[in-house]
DOMIDREN-193602 format. One line per 4 residues: their letters; for each residue z, y, x of C-alpha. Coordinates in pm, 1 decimal. Layout:
N
a) Z,Y,X ~ ...
end
This chain:
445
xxxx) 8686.6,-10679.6,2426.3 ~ 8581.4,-10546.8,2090.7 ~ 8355.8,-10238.1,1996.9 ~ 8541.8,-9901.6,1944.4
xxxx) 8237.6,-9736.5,1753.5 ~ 8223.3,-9945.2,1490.7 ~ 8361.2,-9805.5,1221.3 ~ 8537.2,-9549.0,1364.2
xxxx) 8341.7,-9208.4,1404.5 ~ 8395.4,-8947.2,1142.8 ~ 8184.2,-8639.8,1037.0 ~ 8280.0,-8299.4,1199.6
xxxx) 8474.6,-8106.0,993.1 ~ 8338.8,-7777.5,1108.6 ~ 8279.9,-7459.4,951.5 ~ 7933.5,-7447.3,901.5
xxxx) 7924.2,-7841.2,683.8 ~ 8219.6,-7649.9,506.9 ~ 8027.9,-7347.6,434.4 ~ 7754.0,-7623.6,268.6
xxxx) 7981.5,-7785.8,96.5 ~ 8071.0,-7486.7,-76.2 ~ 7713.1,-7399.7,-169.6 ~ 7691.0,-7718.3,-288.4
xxxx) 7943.2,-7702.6,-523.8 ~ 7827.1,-7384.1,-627.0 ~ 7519.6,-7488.7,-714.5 ~ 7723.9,-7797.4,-918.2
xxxx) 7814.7,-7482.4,-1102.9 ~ 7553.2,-7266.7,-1178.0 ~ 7238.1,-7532.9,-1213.5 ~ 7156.5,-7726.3,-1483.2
xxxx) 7000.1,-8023.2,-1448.6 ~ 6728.8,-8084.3,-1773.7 ~ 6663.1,-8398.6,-1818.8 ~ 6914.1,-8526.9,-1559.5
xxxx) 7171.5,-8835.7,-1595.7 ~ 7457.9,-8930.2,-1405.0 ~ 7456.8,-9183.0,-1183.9 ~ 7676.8,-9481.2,-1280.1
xxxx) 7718.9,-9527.4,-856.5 ~ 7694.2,-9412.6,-506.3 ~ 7464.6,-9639.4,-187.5 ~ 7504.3,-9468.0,151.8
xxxx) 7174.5,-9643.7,354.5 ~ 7153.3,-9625.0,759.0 ~ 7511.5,-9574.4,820.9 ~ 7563.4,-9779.5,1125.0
xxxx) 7890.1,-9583.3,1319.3 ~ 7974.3,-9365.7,1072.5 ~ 8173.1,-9497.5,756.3 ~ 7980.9,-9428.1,496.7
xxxx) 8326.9,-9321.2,203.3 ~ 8331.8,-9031.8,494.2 ~ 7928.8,-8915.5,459.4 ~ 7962.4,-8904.7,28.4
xxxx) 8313.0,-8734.7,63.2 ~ 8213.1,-8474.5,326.5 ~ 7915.3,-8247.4,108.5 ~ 8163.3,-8401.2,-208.0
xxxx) 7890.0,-8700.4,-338.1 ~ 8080.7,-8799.7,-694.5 ~ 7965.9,-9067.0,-970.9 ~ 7939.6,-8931.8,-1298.1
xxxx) 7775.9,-8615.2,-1213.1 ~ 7398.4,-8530.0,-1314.6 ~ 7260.4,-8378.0,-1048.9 ~ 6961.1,-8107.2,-1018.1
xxxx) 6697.6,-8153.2,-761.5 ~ 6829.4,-7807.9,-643.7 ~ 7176.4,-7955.0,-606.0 ~ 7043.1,-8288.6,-418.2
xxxx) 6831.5,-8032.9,-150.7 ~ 7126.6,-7884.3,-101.8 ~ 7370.2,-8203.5,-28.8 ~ 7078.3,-8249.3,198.9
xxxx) 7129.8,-7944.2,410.0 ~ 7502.2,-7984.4,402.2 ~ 7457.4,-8339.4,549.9 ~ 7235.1,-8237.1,843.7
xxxx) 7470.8,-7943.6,926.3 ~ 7711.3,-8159.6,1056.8 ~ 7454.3,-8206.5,1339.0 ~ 7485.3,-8611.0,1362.2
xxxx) 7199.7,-8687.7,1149.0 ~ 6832.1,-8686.6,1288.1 ~ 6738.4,-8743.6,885.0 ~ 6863.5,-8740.9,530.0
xxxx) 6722.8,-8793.8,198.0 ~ 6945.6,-8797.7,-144.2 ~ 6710.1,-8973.0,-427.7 ~ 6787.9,-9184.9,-761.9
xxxx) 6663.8,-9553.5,-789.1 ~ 6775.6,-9595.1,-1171.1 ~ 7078.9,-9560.8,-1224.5 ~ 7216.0,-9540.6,-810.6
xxxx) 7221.1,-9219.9,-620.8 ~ 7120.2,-9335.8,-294.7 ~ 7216.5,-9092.7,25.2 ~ 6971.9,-9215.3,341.9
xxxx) 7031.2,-9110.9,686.4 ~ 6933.3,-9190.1,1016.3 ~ 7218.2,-9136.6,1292.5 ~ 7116.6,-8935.9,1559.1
xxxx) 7308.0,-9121.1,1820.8 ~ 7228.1,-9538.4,1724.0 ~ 7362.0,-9631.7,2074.8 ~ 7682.6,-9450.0,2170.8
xxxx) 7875.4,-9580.4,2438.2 ~ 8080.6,-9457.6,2794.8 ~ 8132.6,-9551.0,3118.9 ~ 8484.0,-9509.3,3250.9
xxxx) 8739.5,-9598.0,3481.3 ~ 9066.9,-9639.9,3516.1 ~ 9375.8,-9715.7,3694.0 ~ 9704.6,-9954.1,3530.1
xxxx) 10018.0,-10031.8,3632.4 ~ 10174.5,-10370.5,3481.9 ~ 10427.3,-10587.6,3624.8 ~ 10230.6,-10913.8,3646.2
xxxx) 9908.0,-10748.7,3867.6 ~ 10110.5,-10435.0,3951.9 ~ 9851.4,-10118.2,4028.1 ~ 9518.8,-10196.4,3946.6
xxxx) 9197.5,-10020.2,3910.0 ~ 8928.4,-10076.7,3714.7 ~ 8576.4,-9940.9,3557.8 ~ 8465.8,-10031.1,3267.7
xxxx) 8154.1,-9988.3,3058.1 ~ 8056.8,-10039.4,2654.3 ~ 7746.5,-9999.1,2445.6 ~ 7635.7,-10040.4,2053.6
xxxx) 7266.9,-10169.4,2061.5 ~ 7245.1,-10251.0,2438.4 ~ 6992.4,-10472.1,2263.4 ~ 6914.0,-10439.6,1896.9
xxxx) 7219.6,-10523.9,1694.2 ~ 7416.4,-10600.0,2018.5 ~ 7705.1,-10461.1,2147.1 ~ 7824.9,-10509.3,2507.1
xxxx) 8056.4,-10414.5,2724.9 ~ 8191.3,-10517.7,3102.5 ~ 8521.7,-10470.1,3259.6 ~ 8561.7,-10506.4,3679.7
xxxx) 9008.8,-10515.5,3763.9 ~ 9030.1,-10531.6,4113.2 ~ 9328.9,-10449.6,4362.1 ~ 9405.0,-10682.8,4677.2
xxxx) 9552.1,-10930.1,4498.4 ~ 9311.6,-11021.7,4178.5 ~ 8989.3,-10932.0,4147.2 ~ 8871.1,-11001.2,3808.1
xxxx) 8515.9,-10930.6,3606.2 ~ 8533.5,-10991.2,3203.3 ~ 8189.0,-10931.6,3010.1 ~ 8059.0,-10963.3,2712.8
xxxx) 7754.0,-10959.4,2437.6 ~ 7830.1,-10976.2,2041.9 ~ 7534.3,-10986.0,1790.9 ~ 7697.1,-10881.7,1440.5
xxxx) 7667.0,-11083.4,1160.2 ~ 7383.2,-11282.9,1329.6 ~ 7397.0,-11577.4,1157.7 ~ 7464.2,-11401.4,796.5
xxxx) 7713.2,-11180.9,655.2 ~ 8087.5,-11239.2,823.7 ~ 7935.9,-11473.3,1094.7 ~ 7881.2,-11342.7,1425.6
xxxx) 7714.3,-11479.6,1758.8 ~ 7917.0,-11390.2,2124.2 ~ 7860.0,-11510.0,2466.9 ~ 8144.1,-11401.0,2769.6
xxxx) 8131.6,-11407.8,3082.3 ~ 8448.9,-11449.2,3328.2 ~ 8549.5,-11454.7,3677.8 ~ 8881.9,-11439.0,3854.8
xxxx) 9005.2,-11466.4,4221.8 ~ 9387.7,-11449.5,4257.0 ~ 9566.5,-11462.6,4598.2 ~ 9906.4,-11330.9,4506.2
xxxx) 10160.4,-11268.6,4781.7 ~ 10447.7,-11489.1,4651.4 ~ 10194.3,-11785.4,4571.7 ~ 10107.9,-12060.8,4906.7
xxxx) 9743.9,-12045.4,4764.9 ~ 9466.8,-11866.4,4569.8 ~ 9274.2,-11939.8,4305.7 ~ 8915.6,-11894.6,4132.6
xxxx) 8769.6,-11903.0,3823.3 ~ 8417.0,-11859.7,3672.9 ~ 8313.8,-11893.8,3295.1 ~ 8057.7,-11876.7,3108.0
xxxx) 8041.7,-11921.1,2726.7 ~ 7857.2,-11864.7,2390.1 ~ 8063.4,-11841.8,2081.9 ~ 8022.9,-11826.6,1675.3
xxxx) 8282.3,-11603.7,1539.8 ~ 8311.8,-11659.1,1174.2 ~ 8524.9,-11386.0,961.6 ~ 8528.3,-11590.7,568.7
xxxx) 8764.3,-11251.1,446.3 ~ 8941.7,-10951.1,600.4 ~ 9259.1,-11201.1,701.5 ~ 9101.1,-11470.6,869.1
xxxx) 8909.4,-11535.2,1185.3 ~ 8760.7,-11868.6,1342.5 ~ 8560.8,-11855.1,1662.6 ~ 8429.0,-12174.6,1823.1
xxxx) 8290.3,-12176.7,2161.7 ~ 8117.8,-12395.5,2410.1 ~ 8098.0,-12332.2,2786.4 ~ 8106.0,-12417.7,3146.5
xxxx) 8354.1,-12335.7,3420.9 ~ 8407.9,-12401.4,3759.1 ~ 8753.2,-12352.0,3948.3 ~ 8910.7,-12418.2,4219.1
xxxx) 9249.9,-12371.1,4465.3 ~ 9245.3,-12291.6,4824.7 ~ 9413.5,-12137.2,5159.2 ~ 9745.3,-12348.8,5056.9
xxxx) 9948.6,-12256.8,5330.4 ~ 10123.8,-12530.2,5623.1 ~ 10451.6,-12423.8,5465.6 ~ 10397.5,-12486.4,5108.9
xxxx) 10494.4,-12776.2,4880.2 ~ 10379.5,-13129.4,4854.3 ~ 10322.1,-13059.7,4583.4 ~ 10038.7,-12832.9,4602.9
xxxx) 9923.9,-12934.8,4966.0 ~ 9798.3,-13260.1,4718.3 ~ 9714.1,-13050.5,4403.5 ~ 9439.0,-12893.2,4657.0
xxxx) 9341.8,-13223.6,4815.5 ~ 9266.2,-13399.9,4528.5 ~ 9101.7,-13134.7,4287.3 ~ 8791.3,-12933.4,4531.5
xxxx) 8619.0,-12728.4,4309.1 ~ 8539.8,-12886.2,3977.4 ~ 8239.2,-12768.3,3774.5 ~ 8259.5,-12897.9,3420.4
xxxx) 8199.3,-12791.8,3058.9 ~ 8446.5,-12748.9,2786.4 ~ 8474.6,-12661.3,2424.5 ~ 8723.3,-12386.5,2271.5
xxxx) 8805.7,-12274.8,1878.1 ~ 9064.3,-12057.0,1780.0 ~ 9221.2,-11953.2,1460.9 ~ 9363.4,-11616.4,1416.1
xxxx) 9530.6,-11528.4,1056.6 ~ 9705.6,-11218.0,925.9 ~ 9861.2,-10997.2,687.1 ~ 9656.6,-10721.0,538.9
xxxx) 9637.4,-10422.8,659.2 ~ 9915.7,-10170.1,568.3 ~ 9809.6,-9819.2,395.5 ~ 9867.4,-9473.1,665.4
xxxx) 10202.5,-9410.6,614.8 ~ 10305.0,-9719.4,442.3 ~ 10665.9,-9795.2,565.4 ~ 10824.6,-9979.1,248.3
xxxx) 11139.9,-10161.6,295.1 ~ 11139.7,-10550.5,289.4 ~ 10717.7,-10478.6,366.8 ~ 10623.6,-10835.3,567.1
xxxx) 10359.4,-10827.8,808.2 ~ 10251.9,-11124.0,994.2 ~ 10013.6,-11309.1,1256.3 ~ 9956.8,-11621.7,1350.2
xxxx) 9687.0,-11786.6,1637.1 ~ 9599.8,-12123.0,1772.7 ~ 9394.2,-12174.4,2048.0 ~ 9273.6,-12496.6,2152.3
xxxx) 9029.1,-12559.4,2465.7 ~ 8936.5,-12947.1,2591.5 ~ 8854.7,-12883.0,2954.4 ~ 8631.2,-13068.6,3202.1
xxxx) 8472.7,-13264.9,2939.6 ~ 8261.7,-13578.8,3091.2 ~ 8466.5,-13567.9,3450.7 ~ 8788.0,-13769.3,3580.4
xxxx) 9040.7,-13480.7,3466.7 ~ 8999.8,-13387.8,3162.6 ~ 9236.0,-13177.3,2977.3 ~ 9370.2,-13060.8,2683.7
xxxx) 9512.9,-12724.2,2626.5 ~ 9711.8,-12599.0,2296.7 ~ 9819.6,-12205.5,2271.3 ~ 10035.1,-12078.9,1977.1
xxxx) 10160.0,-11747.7,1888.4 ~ 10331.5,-11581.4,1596.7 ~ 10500.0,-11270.5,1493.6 ~ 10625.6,-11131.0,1176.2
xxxx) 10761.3,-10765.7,1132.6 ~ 10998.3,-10662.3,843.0 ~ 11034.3,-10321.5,771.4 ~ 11375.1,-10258.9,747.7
xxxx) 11391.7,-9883.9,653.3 ~ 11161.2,-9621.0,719.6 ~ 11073.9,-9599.8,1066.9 ~ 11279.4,-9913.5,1151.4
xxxx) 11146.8,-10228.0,1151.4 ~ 11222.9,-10619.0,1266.2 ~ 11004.7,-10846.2,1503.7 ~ 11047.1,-11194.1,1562.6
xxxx) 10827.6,-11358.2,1756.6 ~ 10698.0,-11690.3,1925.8 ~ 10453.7,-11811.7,2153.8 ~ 10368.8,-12164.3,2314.6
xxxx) 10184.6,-12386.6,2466.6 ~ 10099.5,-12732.7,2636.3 ~ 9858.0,-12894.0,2866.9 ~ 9798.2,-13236.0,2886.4
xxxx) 9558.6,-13476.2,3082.7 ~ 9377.4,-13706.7,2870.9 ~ 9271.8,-14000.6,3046.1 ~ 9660.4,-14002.0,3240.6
xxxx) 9534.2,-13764.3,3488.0 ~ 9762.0,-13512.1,3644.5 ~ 9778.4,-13139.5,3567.9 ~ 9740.7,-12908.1,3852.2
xxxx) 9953.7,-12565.4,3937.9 ~ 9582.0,-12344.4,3841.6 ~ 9646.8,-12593.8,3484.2 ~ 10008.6,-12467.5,3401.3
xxxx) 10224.6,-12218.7,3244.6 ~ 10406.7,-11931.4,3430.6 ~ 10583.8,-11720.9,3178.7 ~ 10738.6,-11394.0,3343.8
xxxx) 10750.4,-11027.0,3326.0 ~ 10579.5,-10869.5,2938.6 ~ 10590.9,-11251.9,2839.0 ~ 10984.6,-11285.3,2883.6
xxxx) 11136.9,-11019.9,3021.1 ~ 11432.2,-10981.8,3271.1 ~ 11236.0,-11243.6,3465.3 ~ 10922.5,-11189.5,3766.7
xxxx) 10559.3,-11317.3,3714.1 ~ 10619.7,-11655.6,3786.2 ~ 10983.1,-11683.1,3741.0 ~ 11072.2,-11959.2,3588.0
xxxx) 10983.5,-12307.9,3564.3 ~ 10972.9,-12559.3,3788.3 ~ 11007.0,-12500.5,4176.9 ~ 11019.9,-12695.8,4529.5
xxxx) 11195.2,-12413.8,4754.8 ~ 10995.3,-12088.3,4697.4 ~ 10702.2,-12205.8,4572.6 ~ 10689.5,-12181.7,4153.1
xxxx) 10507.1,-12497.1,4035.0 ~ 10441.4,-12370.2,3654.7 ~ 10522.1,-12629.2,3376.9 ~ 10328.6,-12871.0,3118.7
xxxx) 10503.9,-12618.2,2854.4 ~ 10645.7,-12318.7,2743.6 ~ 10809.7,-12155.5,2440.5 ~ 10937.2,-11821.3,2422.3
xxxx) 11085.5,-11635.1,2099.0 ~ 11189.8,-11298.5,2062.6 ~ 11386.1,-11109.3,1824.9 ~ 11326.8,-10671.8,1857.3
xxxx) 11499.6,-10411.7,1626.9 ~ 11239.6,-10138.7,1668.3 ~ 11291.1,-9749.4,1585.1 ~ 11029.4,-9467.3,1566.1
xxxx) 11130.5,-9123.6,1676.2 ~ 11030.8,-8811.4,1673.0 ~ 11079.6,-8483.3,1877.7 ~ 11058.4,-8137.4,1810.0
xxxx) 10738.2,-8078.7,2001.8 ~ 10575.7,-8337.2,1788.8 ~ 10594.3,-8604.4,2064.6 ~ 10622.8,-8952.4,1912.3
xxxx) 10800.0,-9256.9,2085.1 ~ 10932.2,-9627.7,1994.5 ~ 11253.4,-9715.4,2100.7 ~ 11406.4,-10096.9,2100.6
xxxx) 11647.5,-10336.8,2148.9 ~ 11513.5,-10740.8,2189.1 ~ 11612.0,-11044.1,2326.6 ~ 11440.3,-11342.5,2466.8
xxxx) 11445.7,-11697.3,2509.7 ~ 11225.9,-11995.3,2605.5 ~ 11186.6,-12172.6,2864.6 ~ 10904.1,-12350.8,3144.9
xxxx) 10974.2,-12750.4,3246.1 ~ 10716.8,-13045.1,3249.4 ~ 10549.1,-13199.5,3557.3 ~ 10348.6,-13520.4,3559.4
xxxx) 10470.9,-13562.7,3926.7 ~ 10803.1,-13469.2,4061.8 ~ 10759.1,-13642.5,4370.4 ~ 10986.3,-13920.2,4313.8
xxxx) 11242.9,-13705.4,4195.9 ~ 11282.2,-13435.2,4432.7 ~ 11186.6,-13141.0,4127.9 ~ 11398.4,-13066.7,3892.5
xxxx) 11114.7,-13028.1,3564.1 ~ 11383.4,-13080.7,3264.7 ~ 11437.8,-12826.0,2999.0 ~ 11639.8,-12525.3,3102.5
xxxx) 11696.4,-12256.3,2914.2 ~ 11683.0,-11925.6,2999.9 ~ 11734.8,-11600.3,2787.4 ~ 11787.7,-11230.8,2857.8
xxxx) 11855.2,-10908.0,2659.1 ~ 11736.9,-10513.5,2685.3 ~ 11618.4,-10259.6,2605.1 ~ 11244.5,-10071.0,2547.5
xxxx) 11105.5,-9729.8,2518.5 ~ 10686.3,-9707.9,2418.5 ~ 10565.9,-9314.4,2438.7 ~ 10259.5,-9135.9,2535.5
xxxx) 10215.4,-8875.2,2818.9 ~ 9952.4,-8637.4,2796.2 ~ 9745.0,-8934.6,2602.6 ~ 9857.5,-9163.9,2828.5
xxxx) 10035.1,-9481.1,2695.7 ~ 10345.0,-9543.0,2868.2 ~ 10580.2,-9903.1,2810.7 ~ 10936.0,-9907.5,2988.6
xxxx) 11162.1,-10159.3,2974.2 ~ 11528.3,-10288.6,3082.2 ~ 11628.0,-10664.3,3091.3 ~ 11931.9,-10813.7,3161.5
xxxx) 11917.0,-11213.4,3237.4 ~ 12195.6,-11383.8,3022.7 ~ 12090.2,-11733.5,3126.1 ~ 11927.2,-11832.2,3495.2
xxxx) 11860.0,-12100.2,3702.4 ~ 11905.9,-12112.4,4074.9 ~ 11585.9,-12021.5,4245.1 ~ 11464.2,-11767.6,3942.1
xxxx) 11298.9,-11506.3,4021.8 ~ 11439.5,-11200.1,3821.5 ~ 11306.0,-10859.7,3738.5 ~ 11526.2,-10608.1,3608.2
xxxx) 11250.3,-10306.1,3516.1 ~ 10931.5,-10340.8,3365.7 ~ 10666.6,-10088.9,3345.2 ~ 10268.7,-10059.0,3216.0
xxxx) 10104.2,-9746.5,3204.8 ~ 9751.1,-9746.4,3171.8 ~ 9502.9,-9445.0,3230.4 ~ 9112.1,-9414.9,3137.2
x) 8866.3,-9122.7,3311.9
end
């Protein structure tokens, strides 16, 4: 979870701060500054929420003009029209204008809730809760997901640039209990972990993070697999800590309205966690993930993209089912949560890898009433295989591909974002679980 304060609030644009403006640049006009000199630049000082390009364009702030003391009272009183600052102060240091506020609101925030539809936790509810400052310089938000199948709490504290410019401190919280009706067991895990996230430039991110968790797998039913009957025998609950970095790169960040042909866009992550560090099963985790997007034309545009991973034991351990991979539903569609991969009768196993790419001719349209919506065409492949034991044999955990084809549709209703798609399995094993129609609508209150 990331703030959505930072950086985003804008001055009102409302008829009174308008009404100032327009003194203001009357008295541009009419006074004349003796004695004054232009100032060579422009510092906006206090601005925490509110970008400061948006406070010296709103009461039009411009280098290069010499302004009266007259003229700077009166920037003043167009500034604290807008009704969001509890202060503000326009004064030269040399050759710098400098405009200093203080924000009237220094810890916004909400409390909502909220209730999404996906097809890997179908309907879920949730409330959720953010802050700027909950502590000075901190922000922090937490997130409870709960229906009768997963109940899930996600929080989190960030101090900003805590260790110097670009270089922030986090620590996260987690907890998950799954019990999923087409799964012979449940599951639960608890994190907790500080983190450095280190930004060196706008297209690069690093984070590195040391933790603990503890996790476990229970209530495996009589009729379930080997398999997992000694998965859950041999692992109880194992409390151990781990260590976690993560590179995320990416393409700058496109101009509003920039939708030049042959444009490139790109992102890339790896994640990398070493888990239950110091025990008897440790294990090594690798996550990777890319996508580019071509514009093709305006409002069409190509997406290829890939994602991966492994998970290993490192001392010739065994992975367990709660280790593995189950790719399914938004992650390759025309197939269920848990889908593919490995299986012994109904129960899906998961595999020591994955690899899905996709391939999506996207379209923006446009309707008369001025409602906006993405239309697309994609196709999938990858594939799930890998045990370390297939009890002598009797699981099938080669390579099989699978692939599929459809069709998308991404709109809003009444501010509500709404994803709809159509899959068609081209390739399938016996004993796949398929899902034709996929849906995820999400609503906050």
């Amino acid at each position: 979870m990331q703030s959505n304060f930072k950086g985003t609030a804008t001055l009102p644009r409302c008829f009174k701060a308008m009404m100032c403006a327009v003194t203001g640049l009357s008295l541009l006009a009419t006074a004349s500054p003796i004695g004054a000199t232009a100032a060579s630049s422009v510092e906006v000082r206090g601005a925490q929420f509110i970008p400061e390009d948006d406070i010296q364009r709103t009461c039009a702030v411009e280098v290069g003009v010499s302004y009266s003391t007259e003229e700077l009272r009166a920037i003043e009183a167009c500034l604290m029209s807008t009704a969001v600052f509890e202060a503000v102060a326009l004064y030269r240091e040399d050759d710098v204008l400098v405009i200093d506020v203080v924000e009237l609101d220094t810890r916004p925030g909400r409390i909502a809730g909220g209730l999404f539809y996906d097809s890997q936790d179908e309907v879920t509810a949730s409330l959720f809760f953010e802050r700027e400052n909950l502590f000075p310089g901190t922000y922090g938000a937490l997130e409870f997901s709960f229906n009768p199948e997963v109940k899930r709490l996600d929080g989190q504290l960030i101090w900003d640039d805590a260790l110097g410019n670009g270089v922030s401190l986090g620590v996260r919280g987690f907890g998950e209990k799954l019990d999923h009706d087409d799964r012979s067991y449940a599951q639960e895990i608890y994190r907790i972990e500080p983190y450095v996230d280190w930004r060196p430039n706008e297209l690069t991110r690093f984070e590195f993070g040391v933790g603990a968790r503890r996790y476990s797998m229970s209530d495996v039913t009589p009729a379930a697999s080997g398999l997992l009957a000694q998965e859950a025998a041999s692992l109880g609950d194992v409390t151990a800590p781990y260590v976690r970095f993560g590179i995320q790169v990416h393409s700058p960040d496109a101009a509003e309205g920039d939708e030049t042909s042959g444009r490139v866009d790109y992102e890339a992550n790896i994640h990398q966690v070493f888990w239950n560090l110091g025990t008897d099963d440790p294990l090594s985790e690798t996550r990777l993930s890319g996508t580019v997007l071509v514009a093709v034309k305006e409002r069409t545009r190509l997406l290829v993209g890939l994602r991966g991973g492994a998970v290993l034991g490192l001392k010739d351990n065994y992975t367990r089912v709660i280790d593995r991979f189950f790719p399914g539903a938004e992650a390759f569609r025309g197939f269920a949560p848990r889908g593919i991969g490995p299986r012994d009768g109904p129960d899906a196993l998961g595999g020591n890898y994955y690899l899905v790419g996709s391939v999506e001719l996207q379209r923006q349209f446009s309707t008369r009433n001025g409602m906006n919506f993405v239309g697309s065409a994609f196709a999938d492949v990858g594939a799930s295989w890998g045990l370390d034991d297939t009890l002598g044999g009797v699981i099938d955990d080669s390579w099989h591909r699978r692939s599929s084809v459809g069709v998308s549709l991404t709109f809003d209703v009444a501010s509500v974002p709404v994803s709809l798609y159509v899959a068609h399995p081209v390739e399938s094993e016996a004993g796949d679980d398929l899902q034709t129609l996929g849906l995820s609508i999400s609503a906050r209150f």
